[in-house]
Steps between C-alpha positions, in 0.01 A plus 500: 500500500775314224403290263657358166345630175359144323348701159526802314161594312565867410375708823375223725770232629454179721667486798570210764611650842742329763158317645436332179238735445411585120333822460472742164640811501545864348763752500509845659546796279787620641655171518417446099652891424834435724575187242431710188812335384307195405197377337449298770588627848353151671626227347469067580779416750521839669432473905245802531355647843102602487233657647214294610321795638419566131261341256612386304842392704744777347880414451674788715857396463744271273802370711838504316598267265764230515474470100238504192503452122384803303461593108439772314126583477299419200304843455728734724861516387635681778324319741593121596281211611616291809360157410585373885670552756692303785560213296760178581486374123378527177452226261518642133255263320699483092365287257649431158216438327129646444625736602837550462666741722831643430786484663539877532171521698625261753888652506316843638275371698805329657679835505216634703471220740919519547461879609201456725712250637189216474629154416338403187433119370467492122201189437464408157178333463299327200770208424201313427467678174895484404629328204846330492629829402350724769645272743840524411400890478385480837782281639781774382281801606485274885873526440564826447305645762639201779802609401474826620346395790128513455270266600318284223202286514336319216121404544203433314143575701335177243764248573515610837951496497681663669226645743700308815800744458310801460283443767856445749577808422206678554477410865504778764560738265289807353550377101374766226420337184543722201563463108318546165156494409400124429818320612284349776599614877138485581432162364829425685360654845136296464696208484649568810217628693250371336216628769574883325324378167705843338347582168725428201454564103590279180797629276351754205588289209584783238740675761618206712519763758289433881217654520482745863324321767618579832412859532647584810801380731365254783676338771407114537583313851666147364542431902542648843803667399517492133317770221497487085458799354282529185579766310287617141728394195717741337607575168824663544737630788628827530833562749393755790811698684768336354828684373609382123809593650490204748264293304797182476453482921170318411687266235714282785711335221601850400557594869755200497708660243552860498753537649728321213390883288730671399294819549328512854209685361424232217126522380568133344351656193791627297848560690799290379649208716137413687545185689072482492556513094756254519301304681216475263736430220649207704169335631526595760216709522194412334452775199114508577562670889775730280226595239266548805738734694589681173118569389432591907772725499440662170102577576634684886734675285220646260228556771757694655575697235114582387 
C-alpha cells in the first residue's frame, strides 16, 4: 500500500497511508543496501510502498522523487544526508542575534535550494530582541535578498508579528523549516500548532549557540493539505553535487550579468573586465553574497583538489 513518510527516527519511520491510516514502519535489507548512497535511504516527505504482511510493516519501495534538500553528512564524508524530500518550500529561519548566523550560511543554503529547484523563503525571526541598530541591519539584509528576488519575512514568536504572513504562505504547501541551532524554528512551529507541544532548549549563554533539540526530521500536518517540516538544527551547510564551475547559476544576480564578460568562461574570481566585479564595486551587488560566492567557490576548489 502508499503512504507518506511523517518521521525519520533512524531505522523505524512513521507512515500515514492514502486511508489516513498511521502505522510504524521498517525497512527491508535490500531496500536499505540499494540506497547505500545515503545515510538515510527513507527519508520525511518520500511517498514509500510497504508490506503489511510483515511485522513490523516493512517499507518495500521508495517512489521517485519530484525534489529534496540534501547536505553533506556529519560523520561520512562521502556519503550525503537527504534531510527531506518532496518538498513545496522551505522557510530558512535567520536570526541576527543570540545567535547570530552569517550571511554565508544562508547564501549556500540558498545555493542548494536554487539547484534542487525548491523555492526557499528566508524568515528572520527574533526582532523582539533587536536594537535600533539590528533593525536597520535587518532592514538592508530584507533588501538585499528582495532584491534578488527572495522572499523575506520578519517575525518574532513573543510579540506574535508577523505570524499572519507566514502562516499565508504556508497554506497547501509541504514547508521544511531549517536553519541554525537556537535561532528558533521550533519555537516558531509551536506557535503555530500549538497542539505538537515540540520540545525546545534555552540559548547556552557562554556560546550563544542553540542547543540540538529536534533529533530527527518530522513531518507536522498544519491542515488537510498543508505539512511543516521540523528538521534538527544545524551548525553549518556543506554544498552536495554542485560544479564550482557553475556555482554563479545559484547566485541569480550573477546569472543576470554574465553575459556583459568579456571572457565566457569567467570564474568571477580573478579575470579582467567582470561585469559580476563591476557590479560589486558599483552597488550593485551586495559585497557580502560576493564574499559568500568567493569563500564557496574557493572551499569546492580545495576539496577538489585534496
Amino acid at each position: 500500500m502508499r503512504a507518506i513518510v511523517l518521521k525519520s527516527t533512524g531505522n523505524n519511520f512513521i507512515i500515514k497511508n492514502i486511508k489516513g491510516e498511521k502505522h510504524s514502519c521498517t525497512i527491508k535489507g535490500k531496500l536499505r543496501l540499494n540506497c547505500s548512497k545515503s545515510t538515510n535511504p527513507v527519508v520525511v516527505g518520500d511517498i514509500v510502498e510497504y508490506d503489511e504482511n510483515n511485522t513490523p510493516y516493512a517499507i518495500t519501495e521508495i517512489k521517485e522523487r519530484r525534489n529534496y534538500i540534501v547536505r553533506k553528512s556529519v560523520n561520512l564524508s562521502r556519503q550525503n544526508h537527504v534531510i527531506a524530500a518532496n518538498i513545496d518550500q522551505i522557510c530558512l529561519v535567520f536570526t541576527l542575534i543570540k545567535p547570530a548566523t552569517s550571511t554565508e550560511f544562508i547564501d549556500r543554503y540558498l545555493c542548494t535550494a536554487q539547484a534542487y529547484k525548491i523555492k526557499p523563503i528566508i524568515v528572520f525571526n527574533k526582532t523582539d530582541l533587536y536594537n535600533e541598530q539590528l533593525m536597520c541591519d535587518l532592514e538592508d539584509l530584507k533588501l538585499t535578498y528582495s532584491n534578488i528576488g527572495y522572499k523575506c519575512i520578519s517575525i518574532s514568536v513573543v510579540n506574535e508579528s508577523g505570524f499572519e504572513e507566514l502562516t499565508e504562505i504556508l497554506q497547501n504547501k509541504i514547508s521544511l523549516f531549517s536553519g541554525n541551532s537556537g535561532v528558533g524554528k521550533t519555537s516558531i512551529i509551536n506557535k503555530i500548532l500549538p497542539n505538537c507541544n515540540l520540545k525546545i532548549a534555552d540559548i547556552s549563554e557562554y556560546h550563544q549557540k542553540g542547543k540540538h533539540t529536534t533529533t530527527f526530521s518530522e513531518m507536522l500536518e498544519y491542515n488537510e493539505n498543508s505539512y511543516i517540516i521540523d528538521t534538527p538544527g544545524i551548525k553549518g551547510f556543506g554544498l552536495i553535487n554542485i560544479n564550482k564551475s557553475e556555482l554563479f547559476h545559484y547566485f541569480p544576480e550573477f546569472l543576470k550579468l554574465i553575459t556583459n564578460c568579456q571572457y565566457y568562461n569567467c570564474t568571477h574570481t580573478h579575470e579582467p573586465n567582470c561585469a559580476v566585479k563591476n557590479a560589486v564595486v558599483n552597488g550593485k551587488i551586495a559585497e557580502s553574497r560576493y564574499k559568500s560566492y568567493i569563500n564557496i567557490f574557493t572551499s569546492e576548489n580545495e576539496k577538489h583538489r585534496s
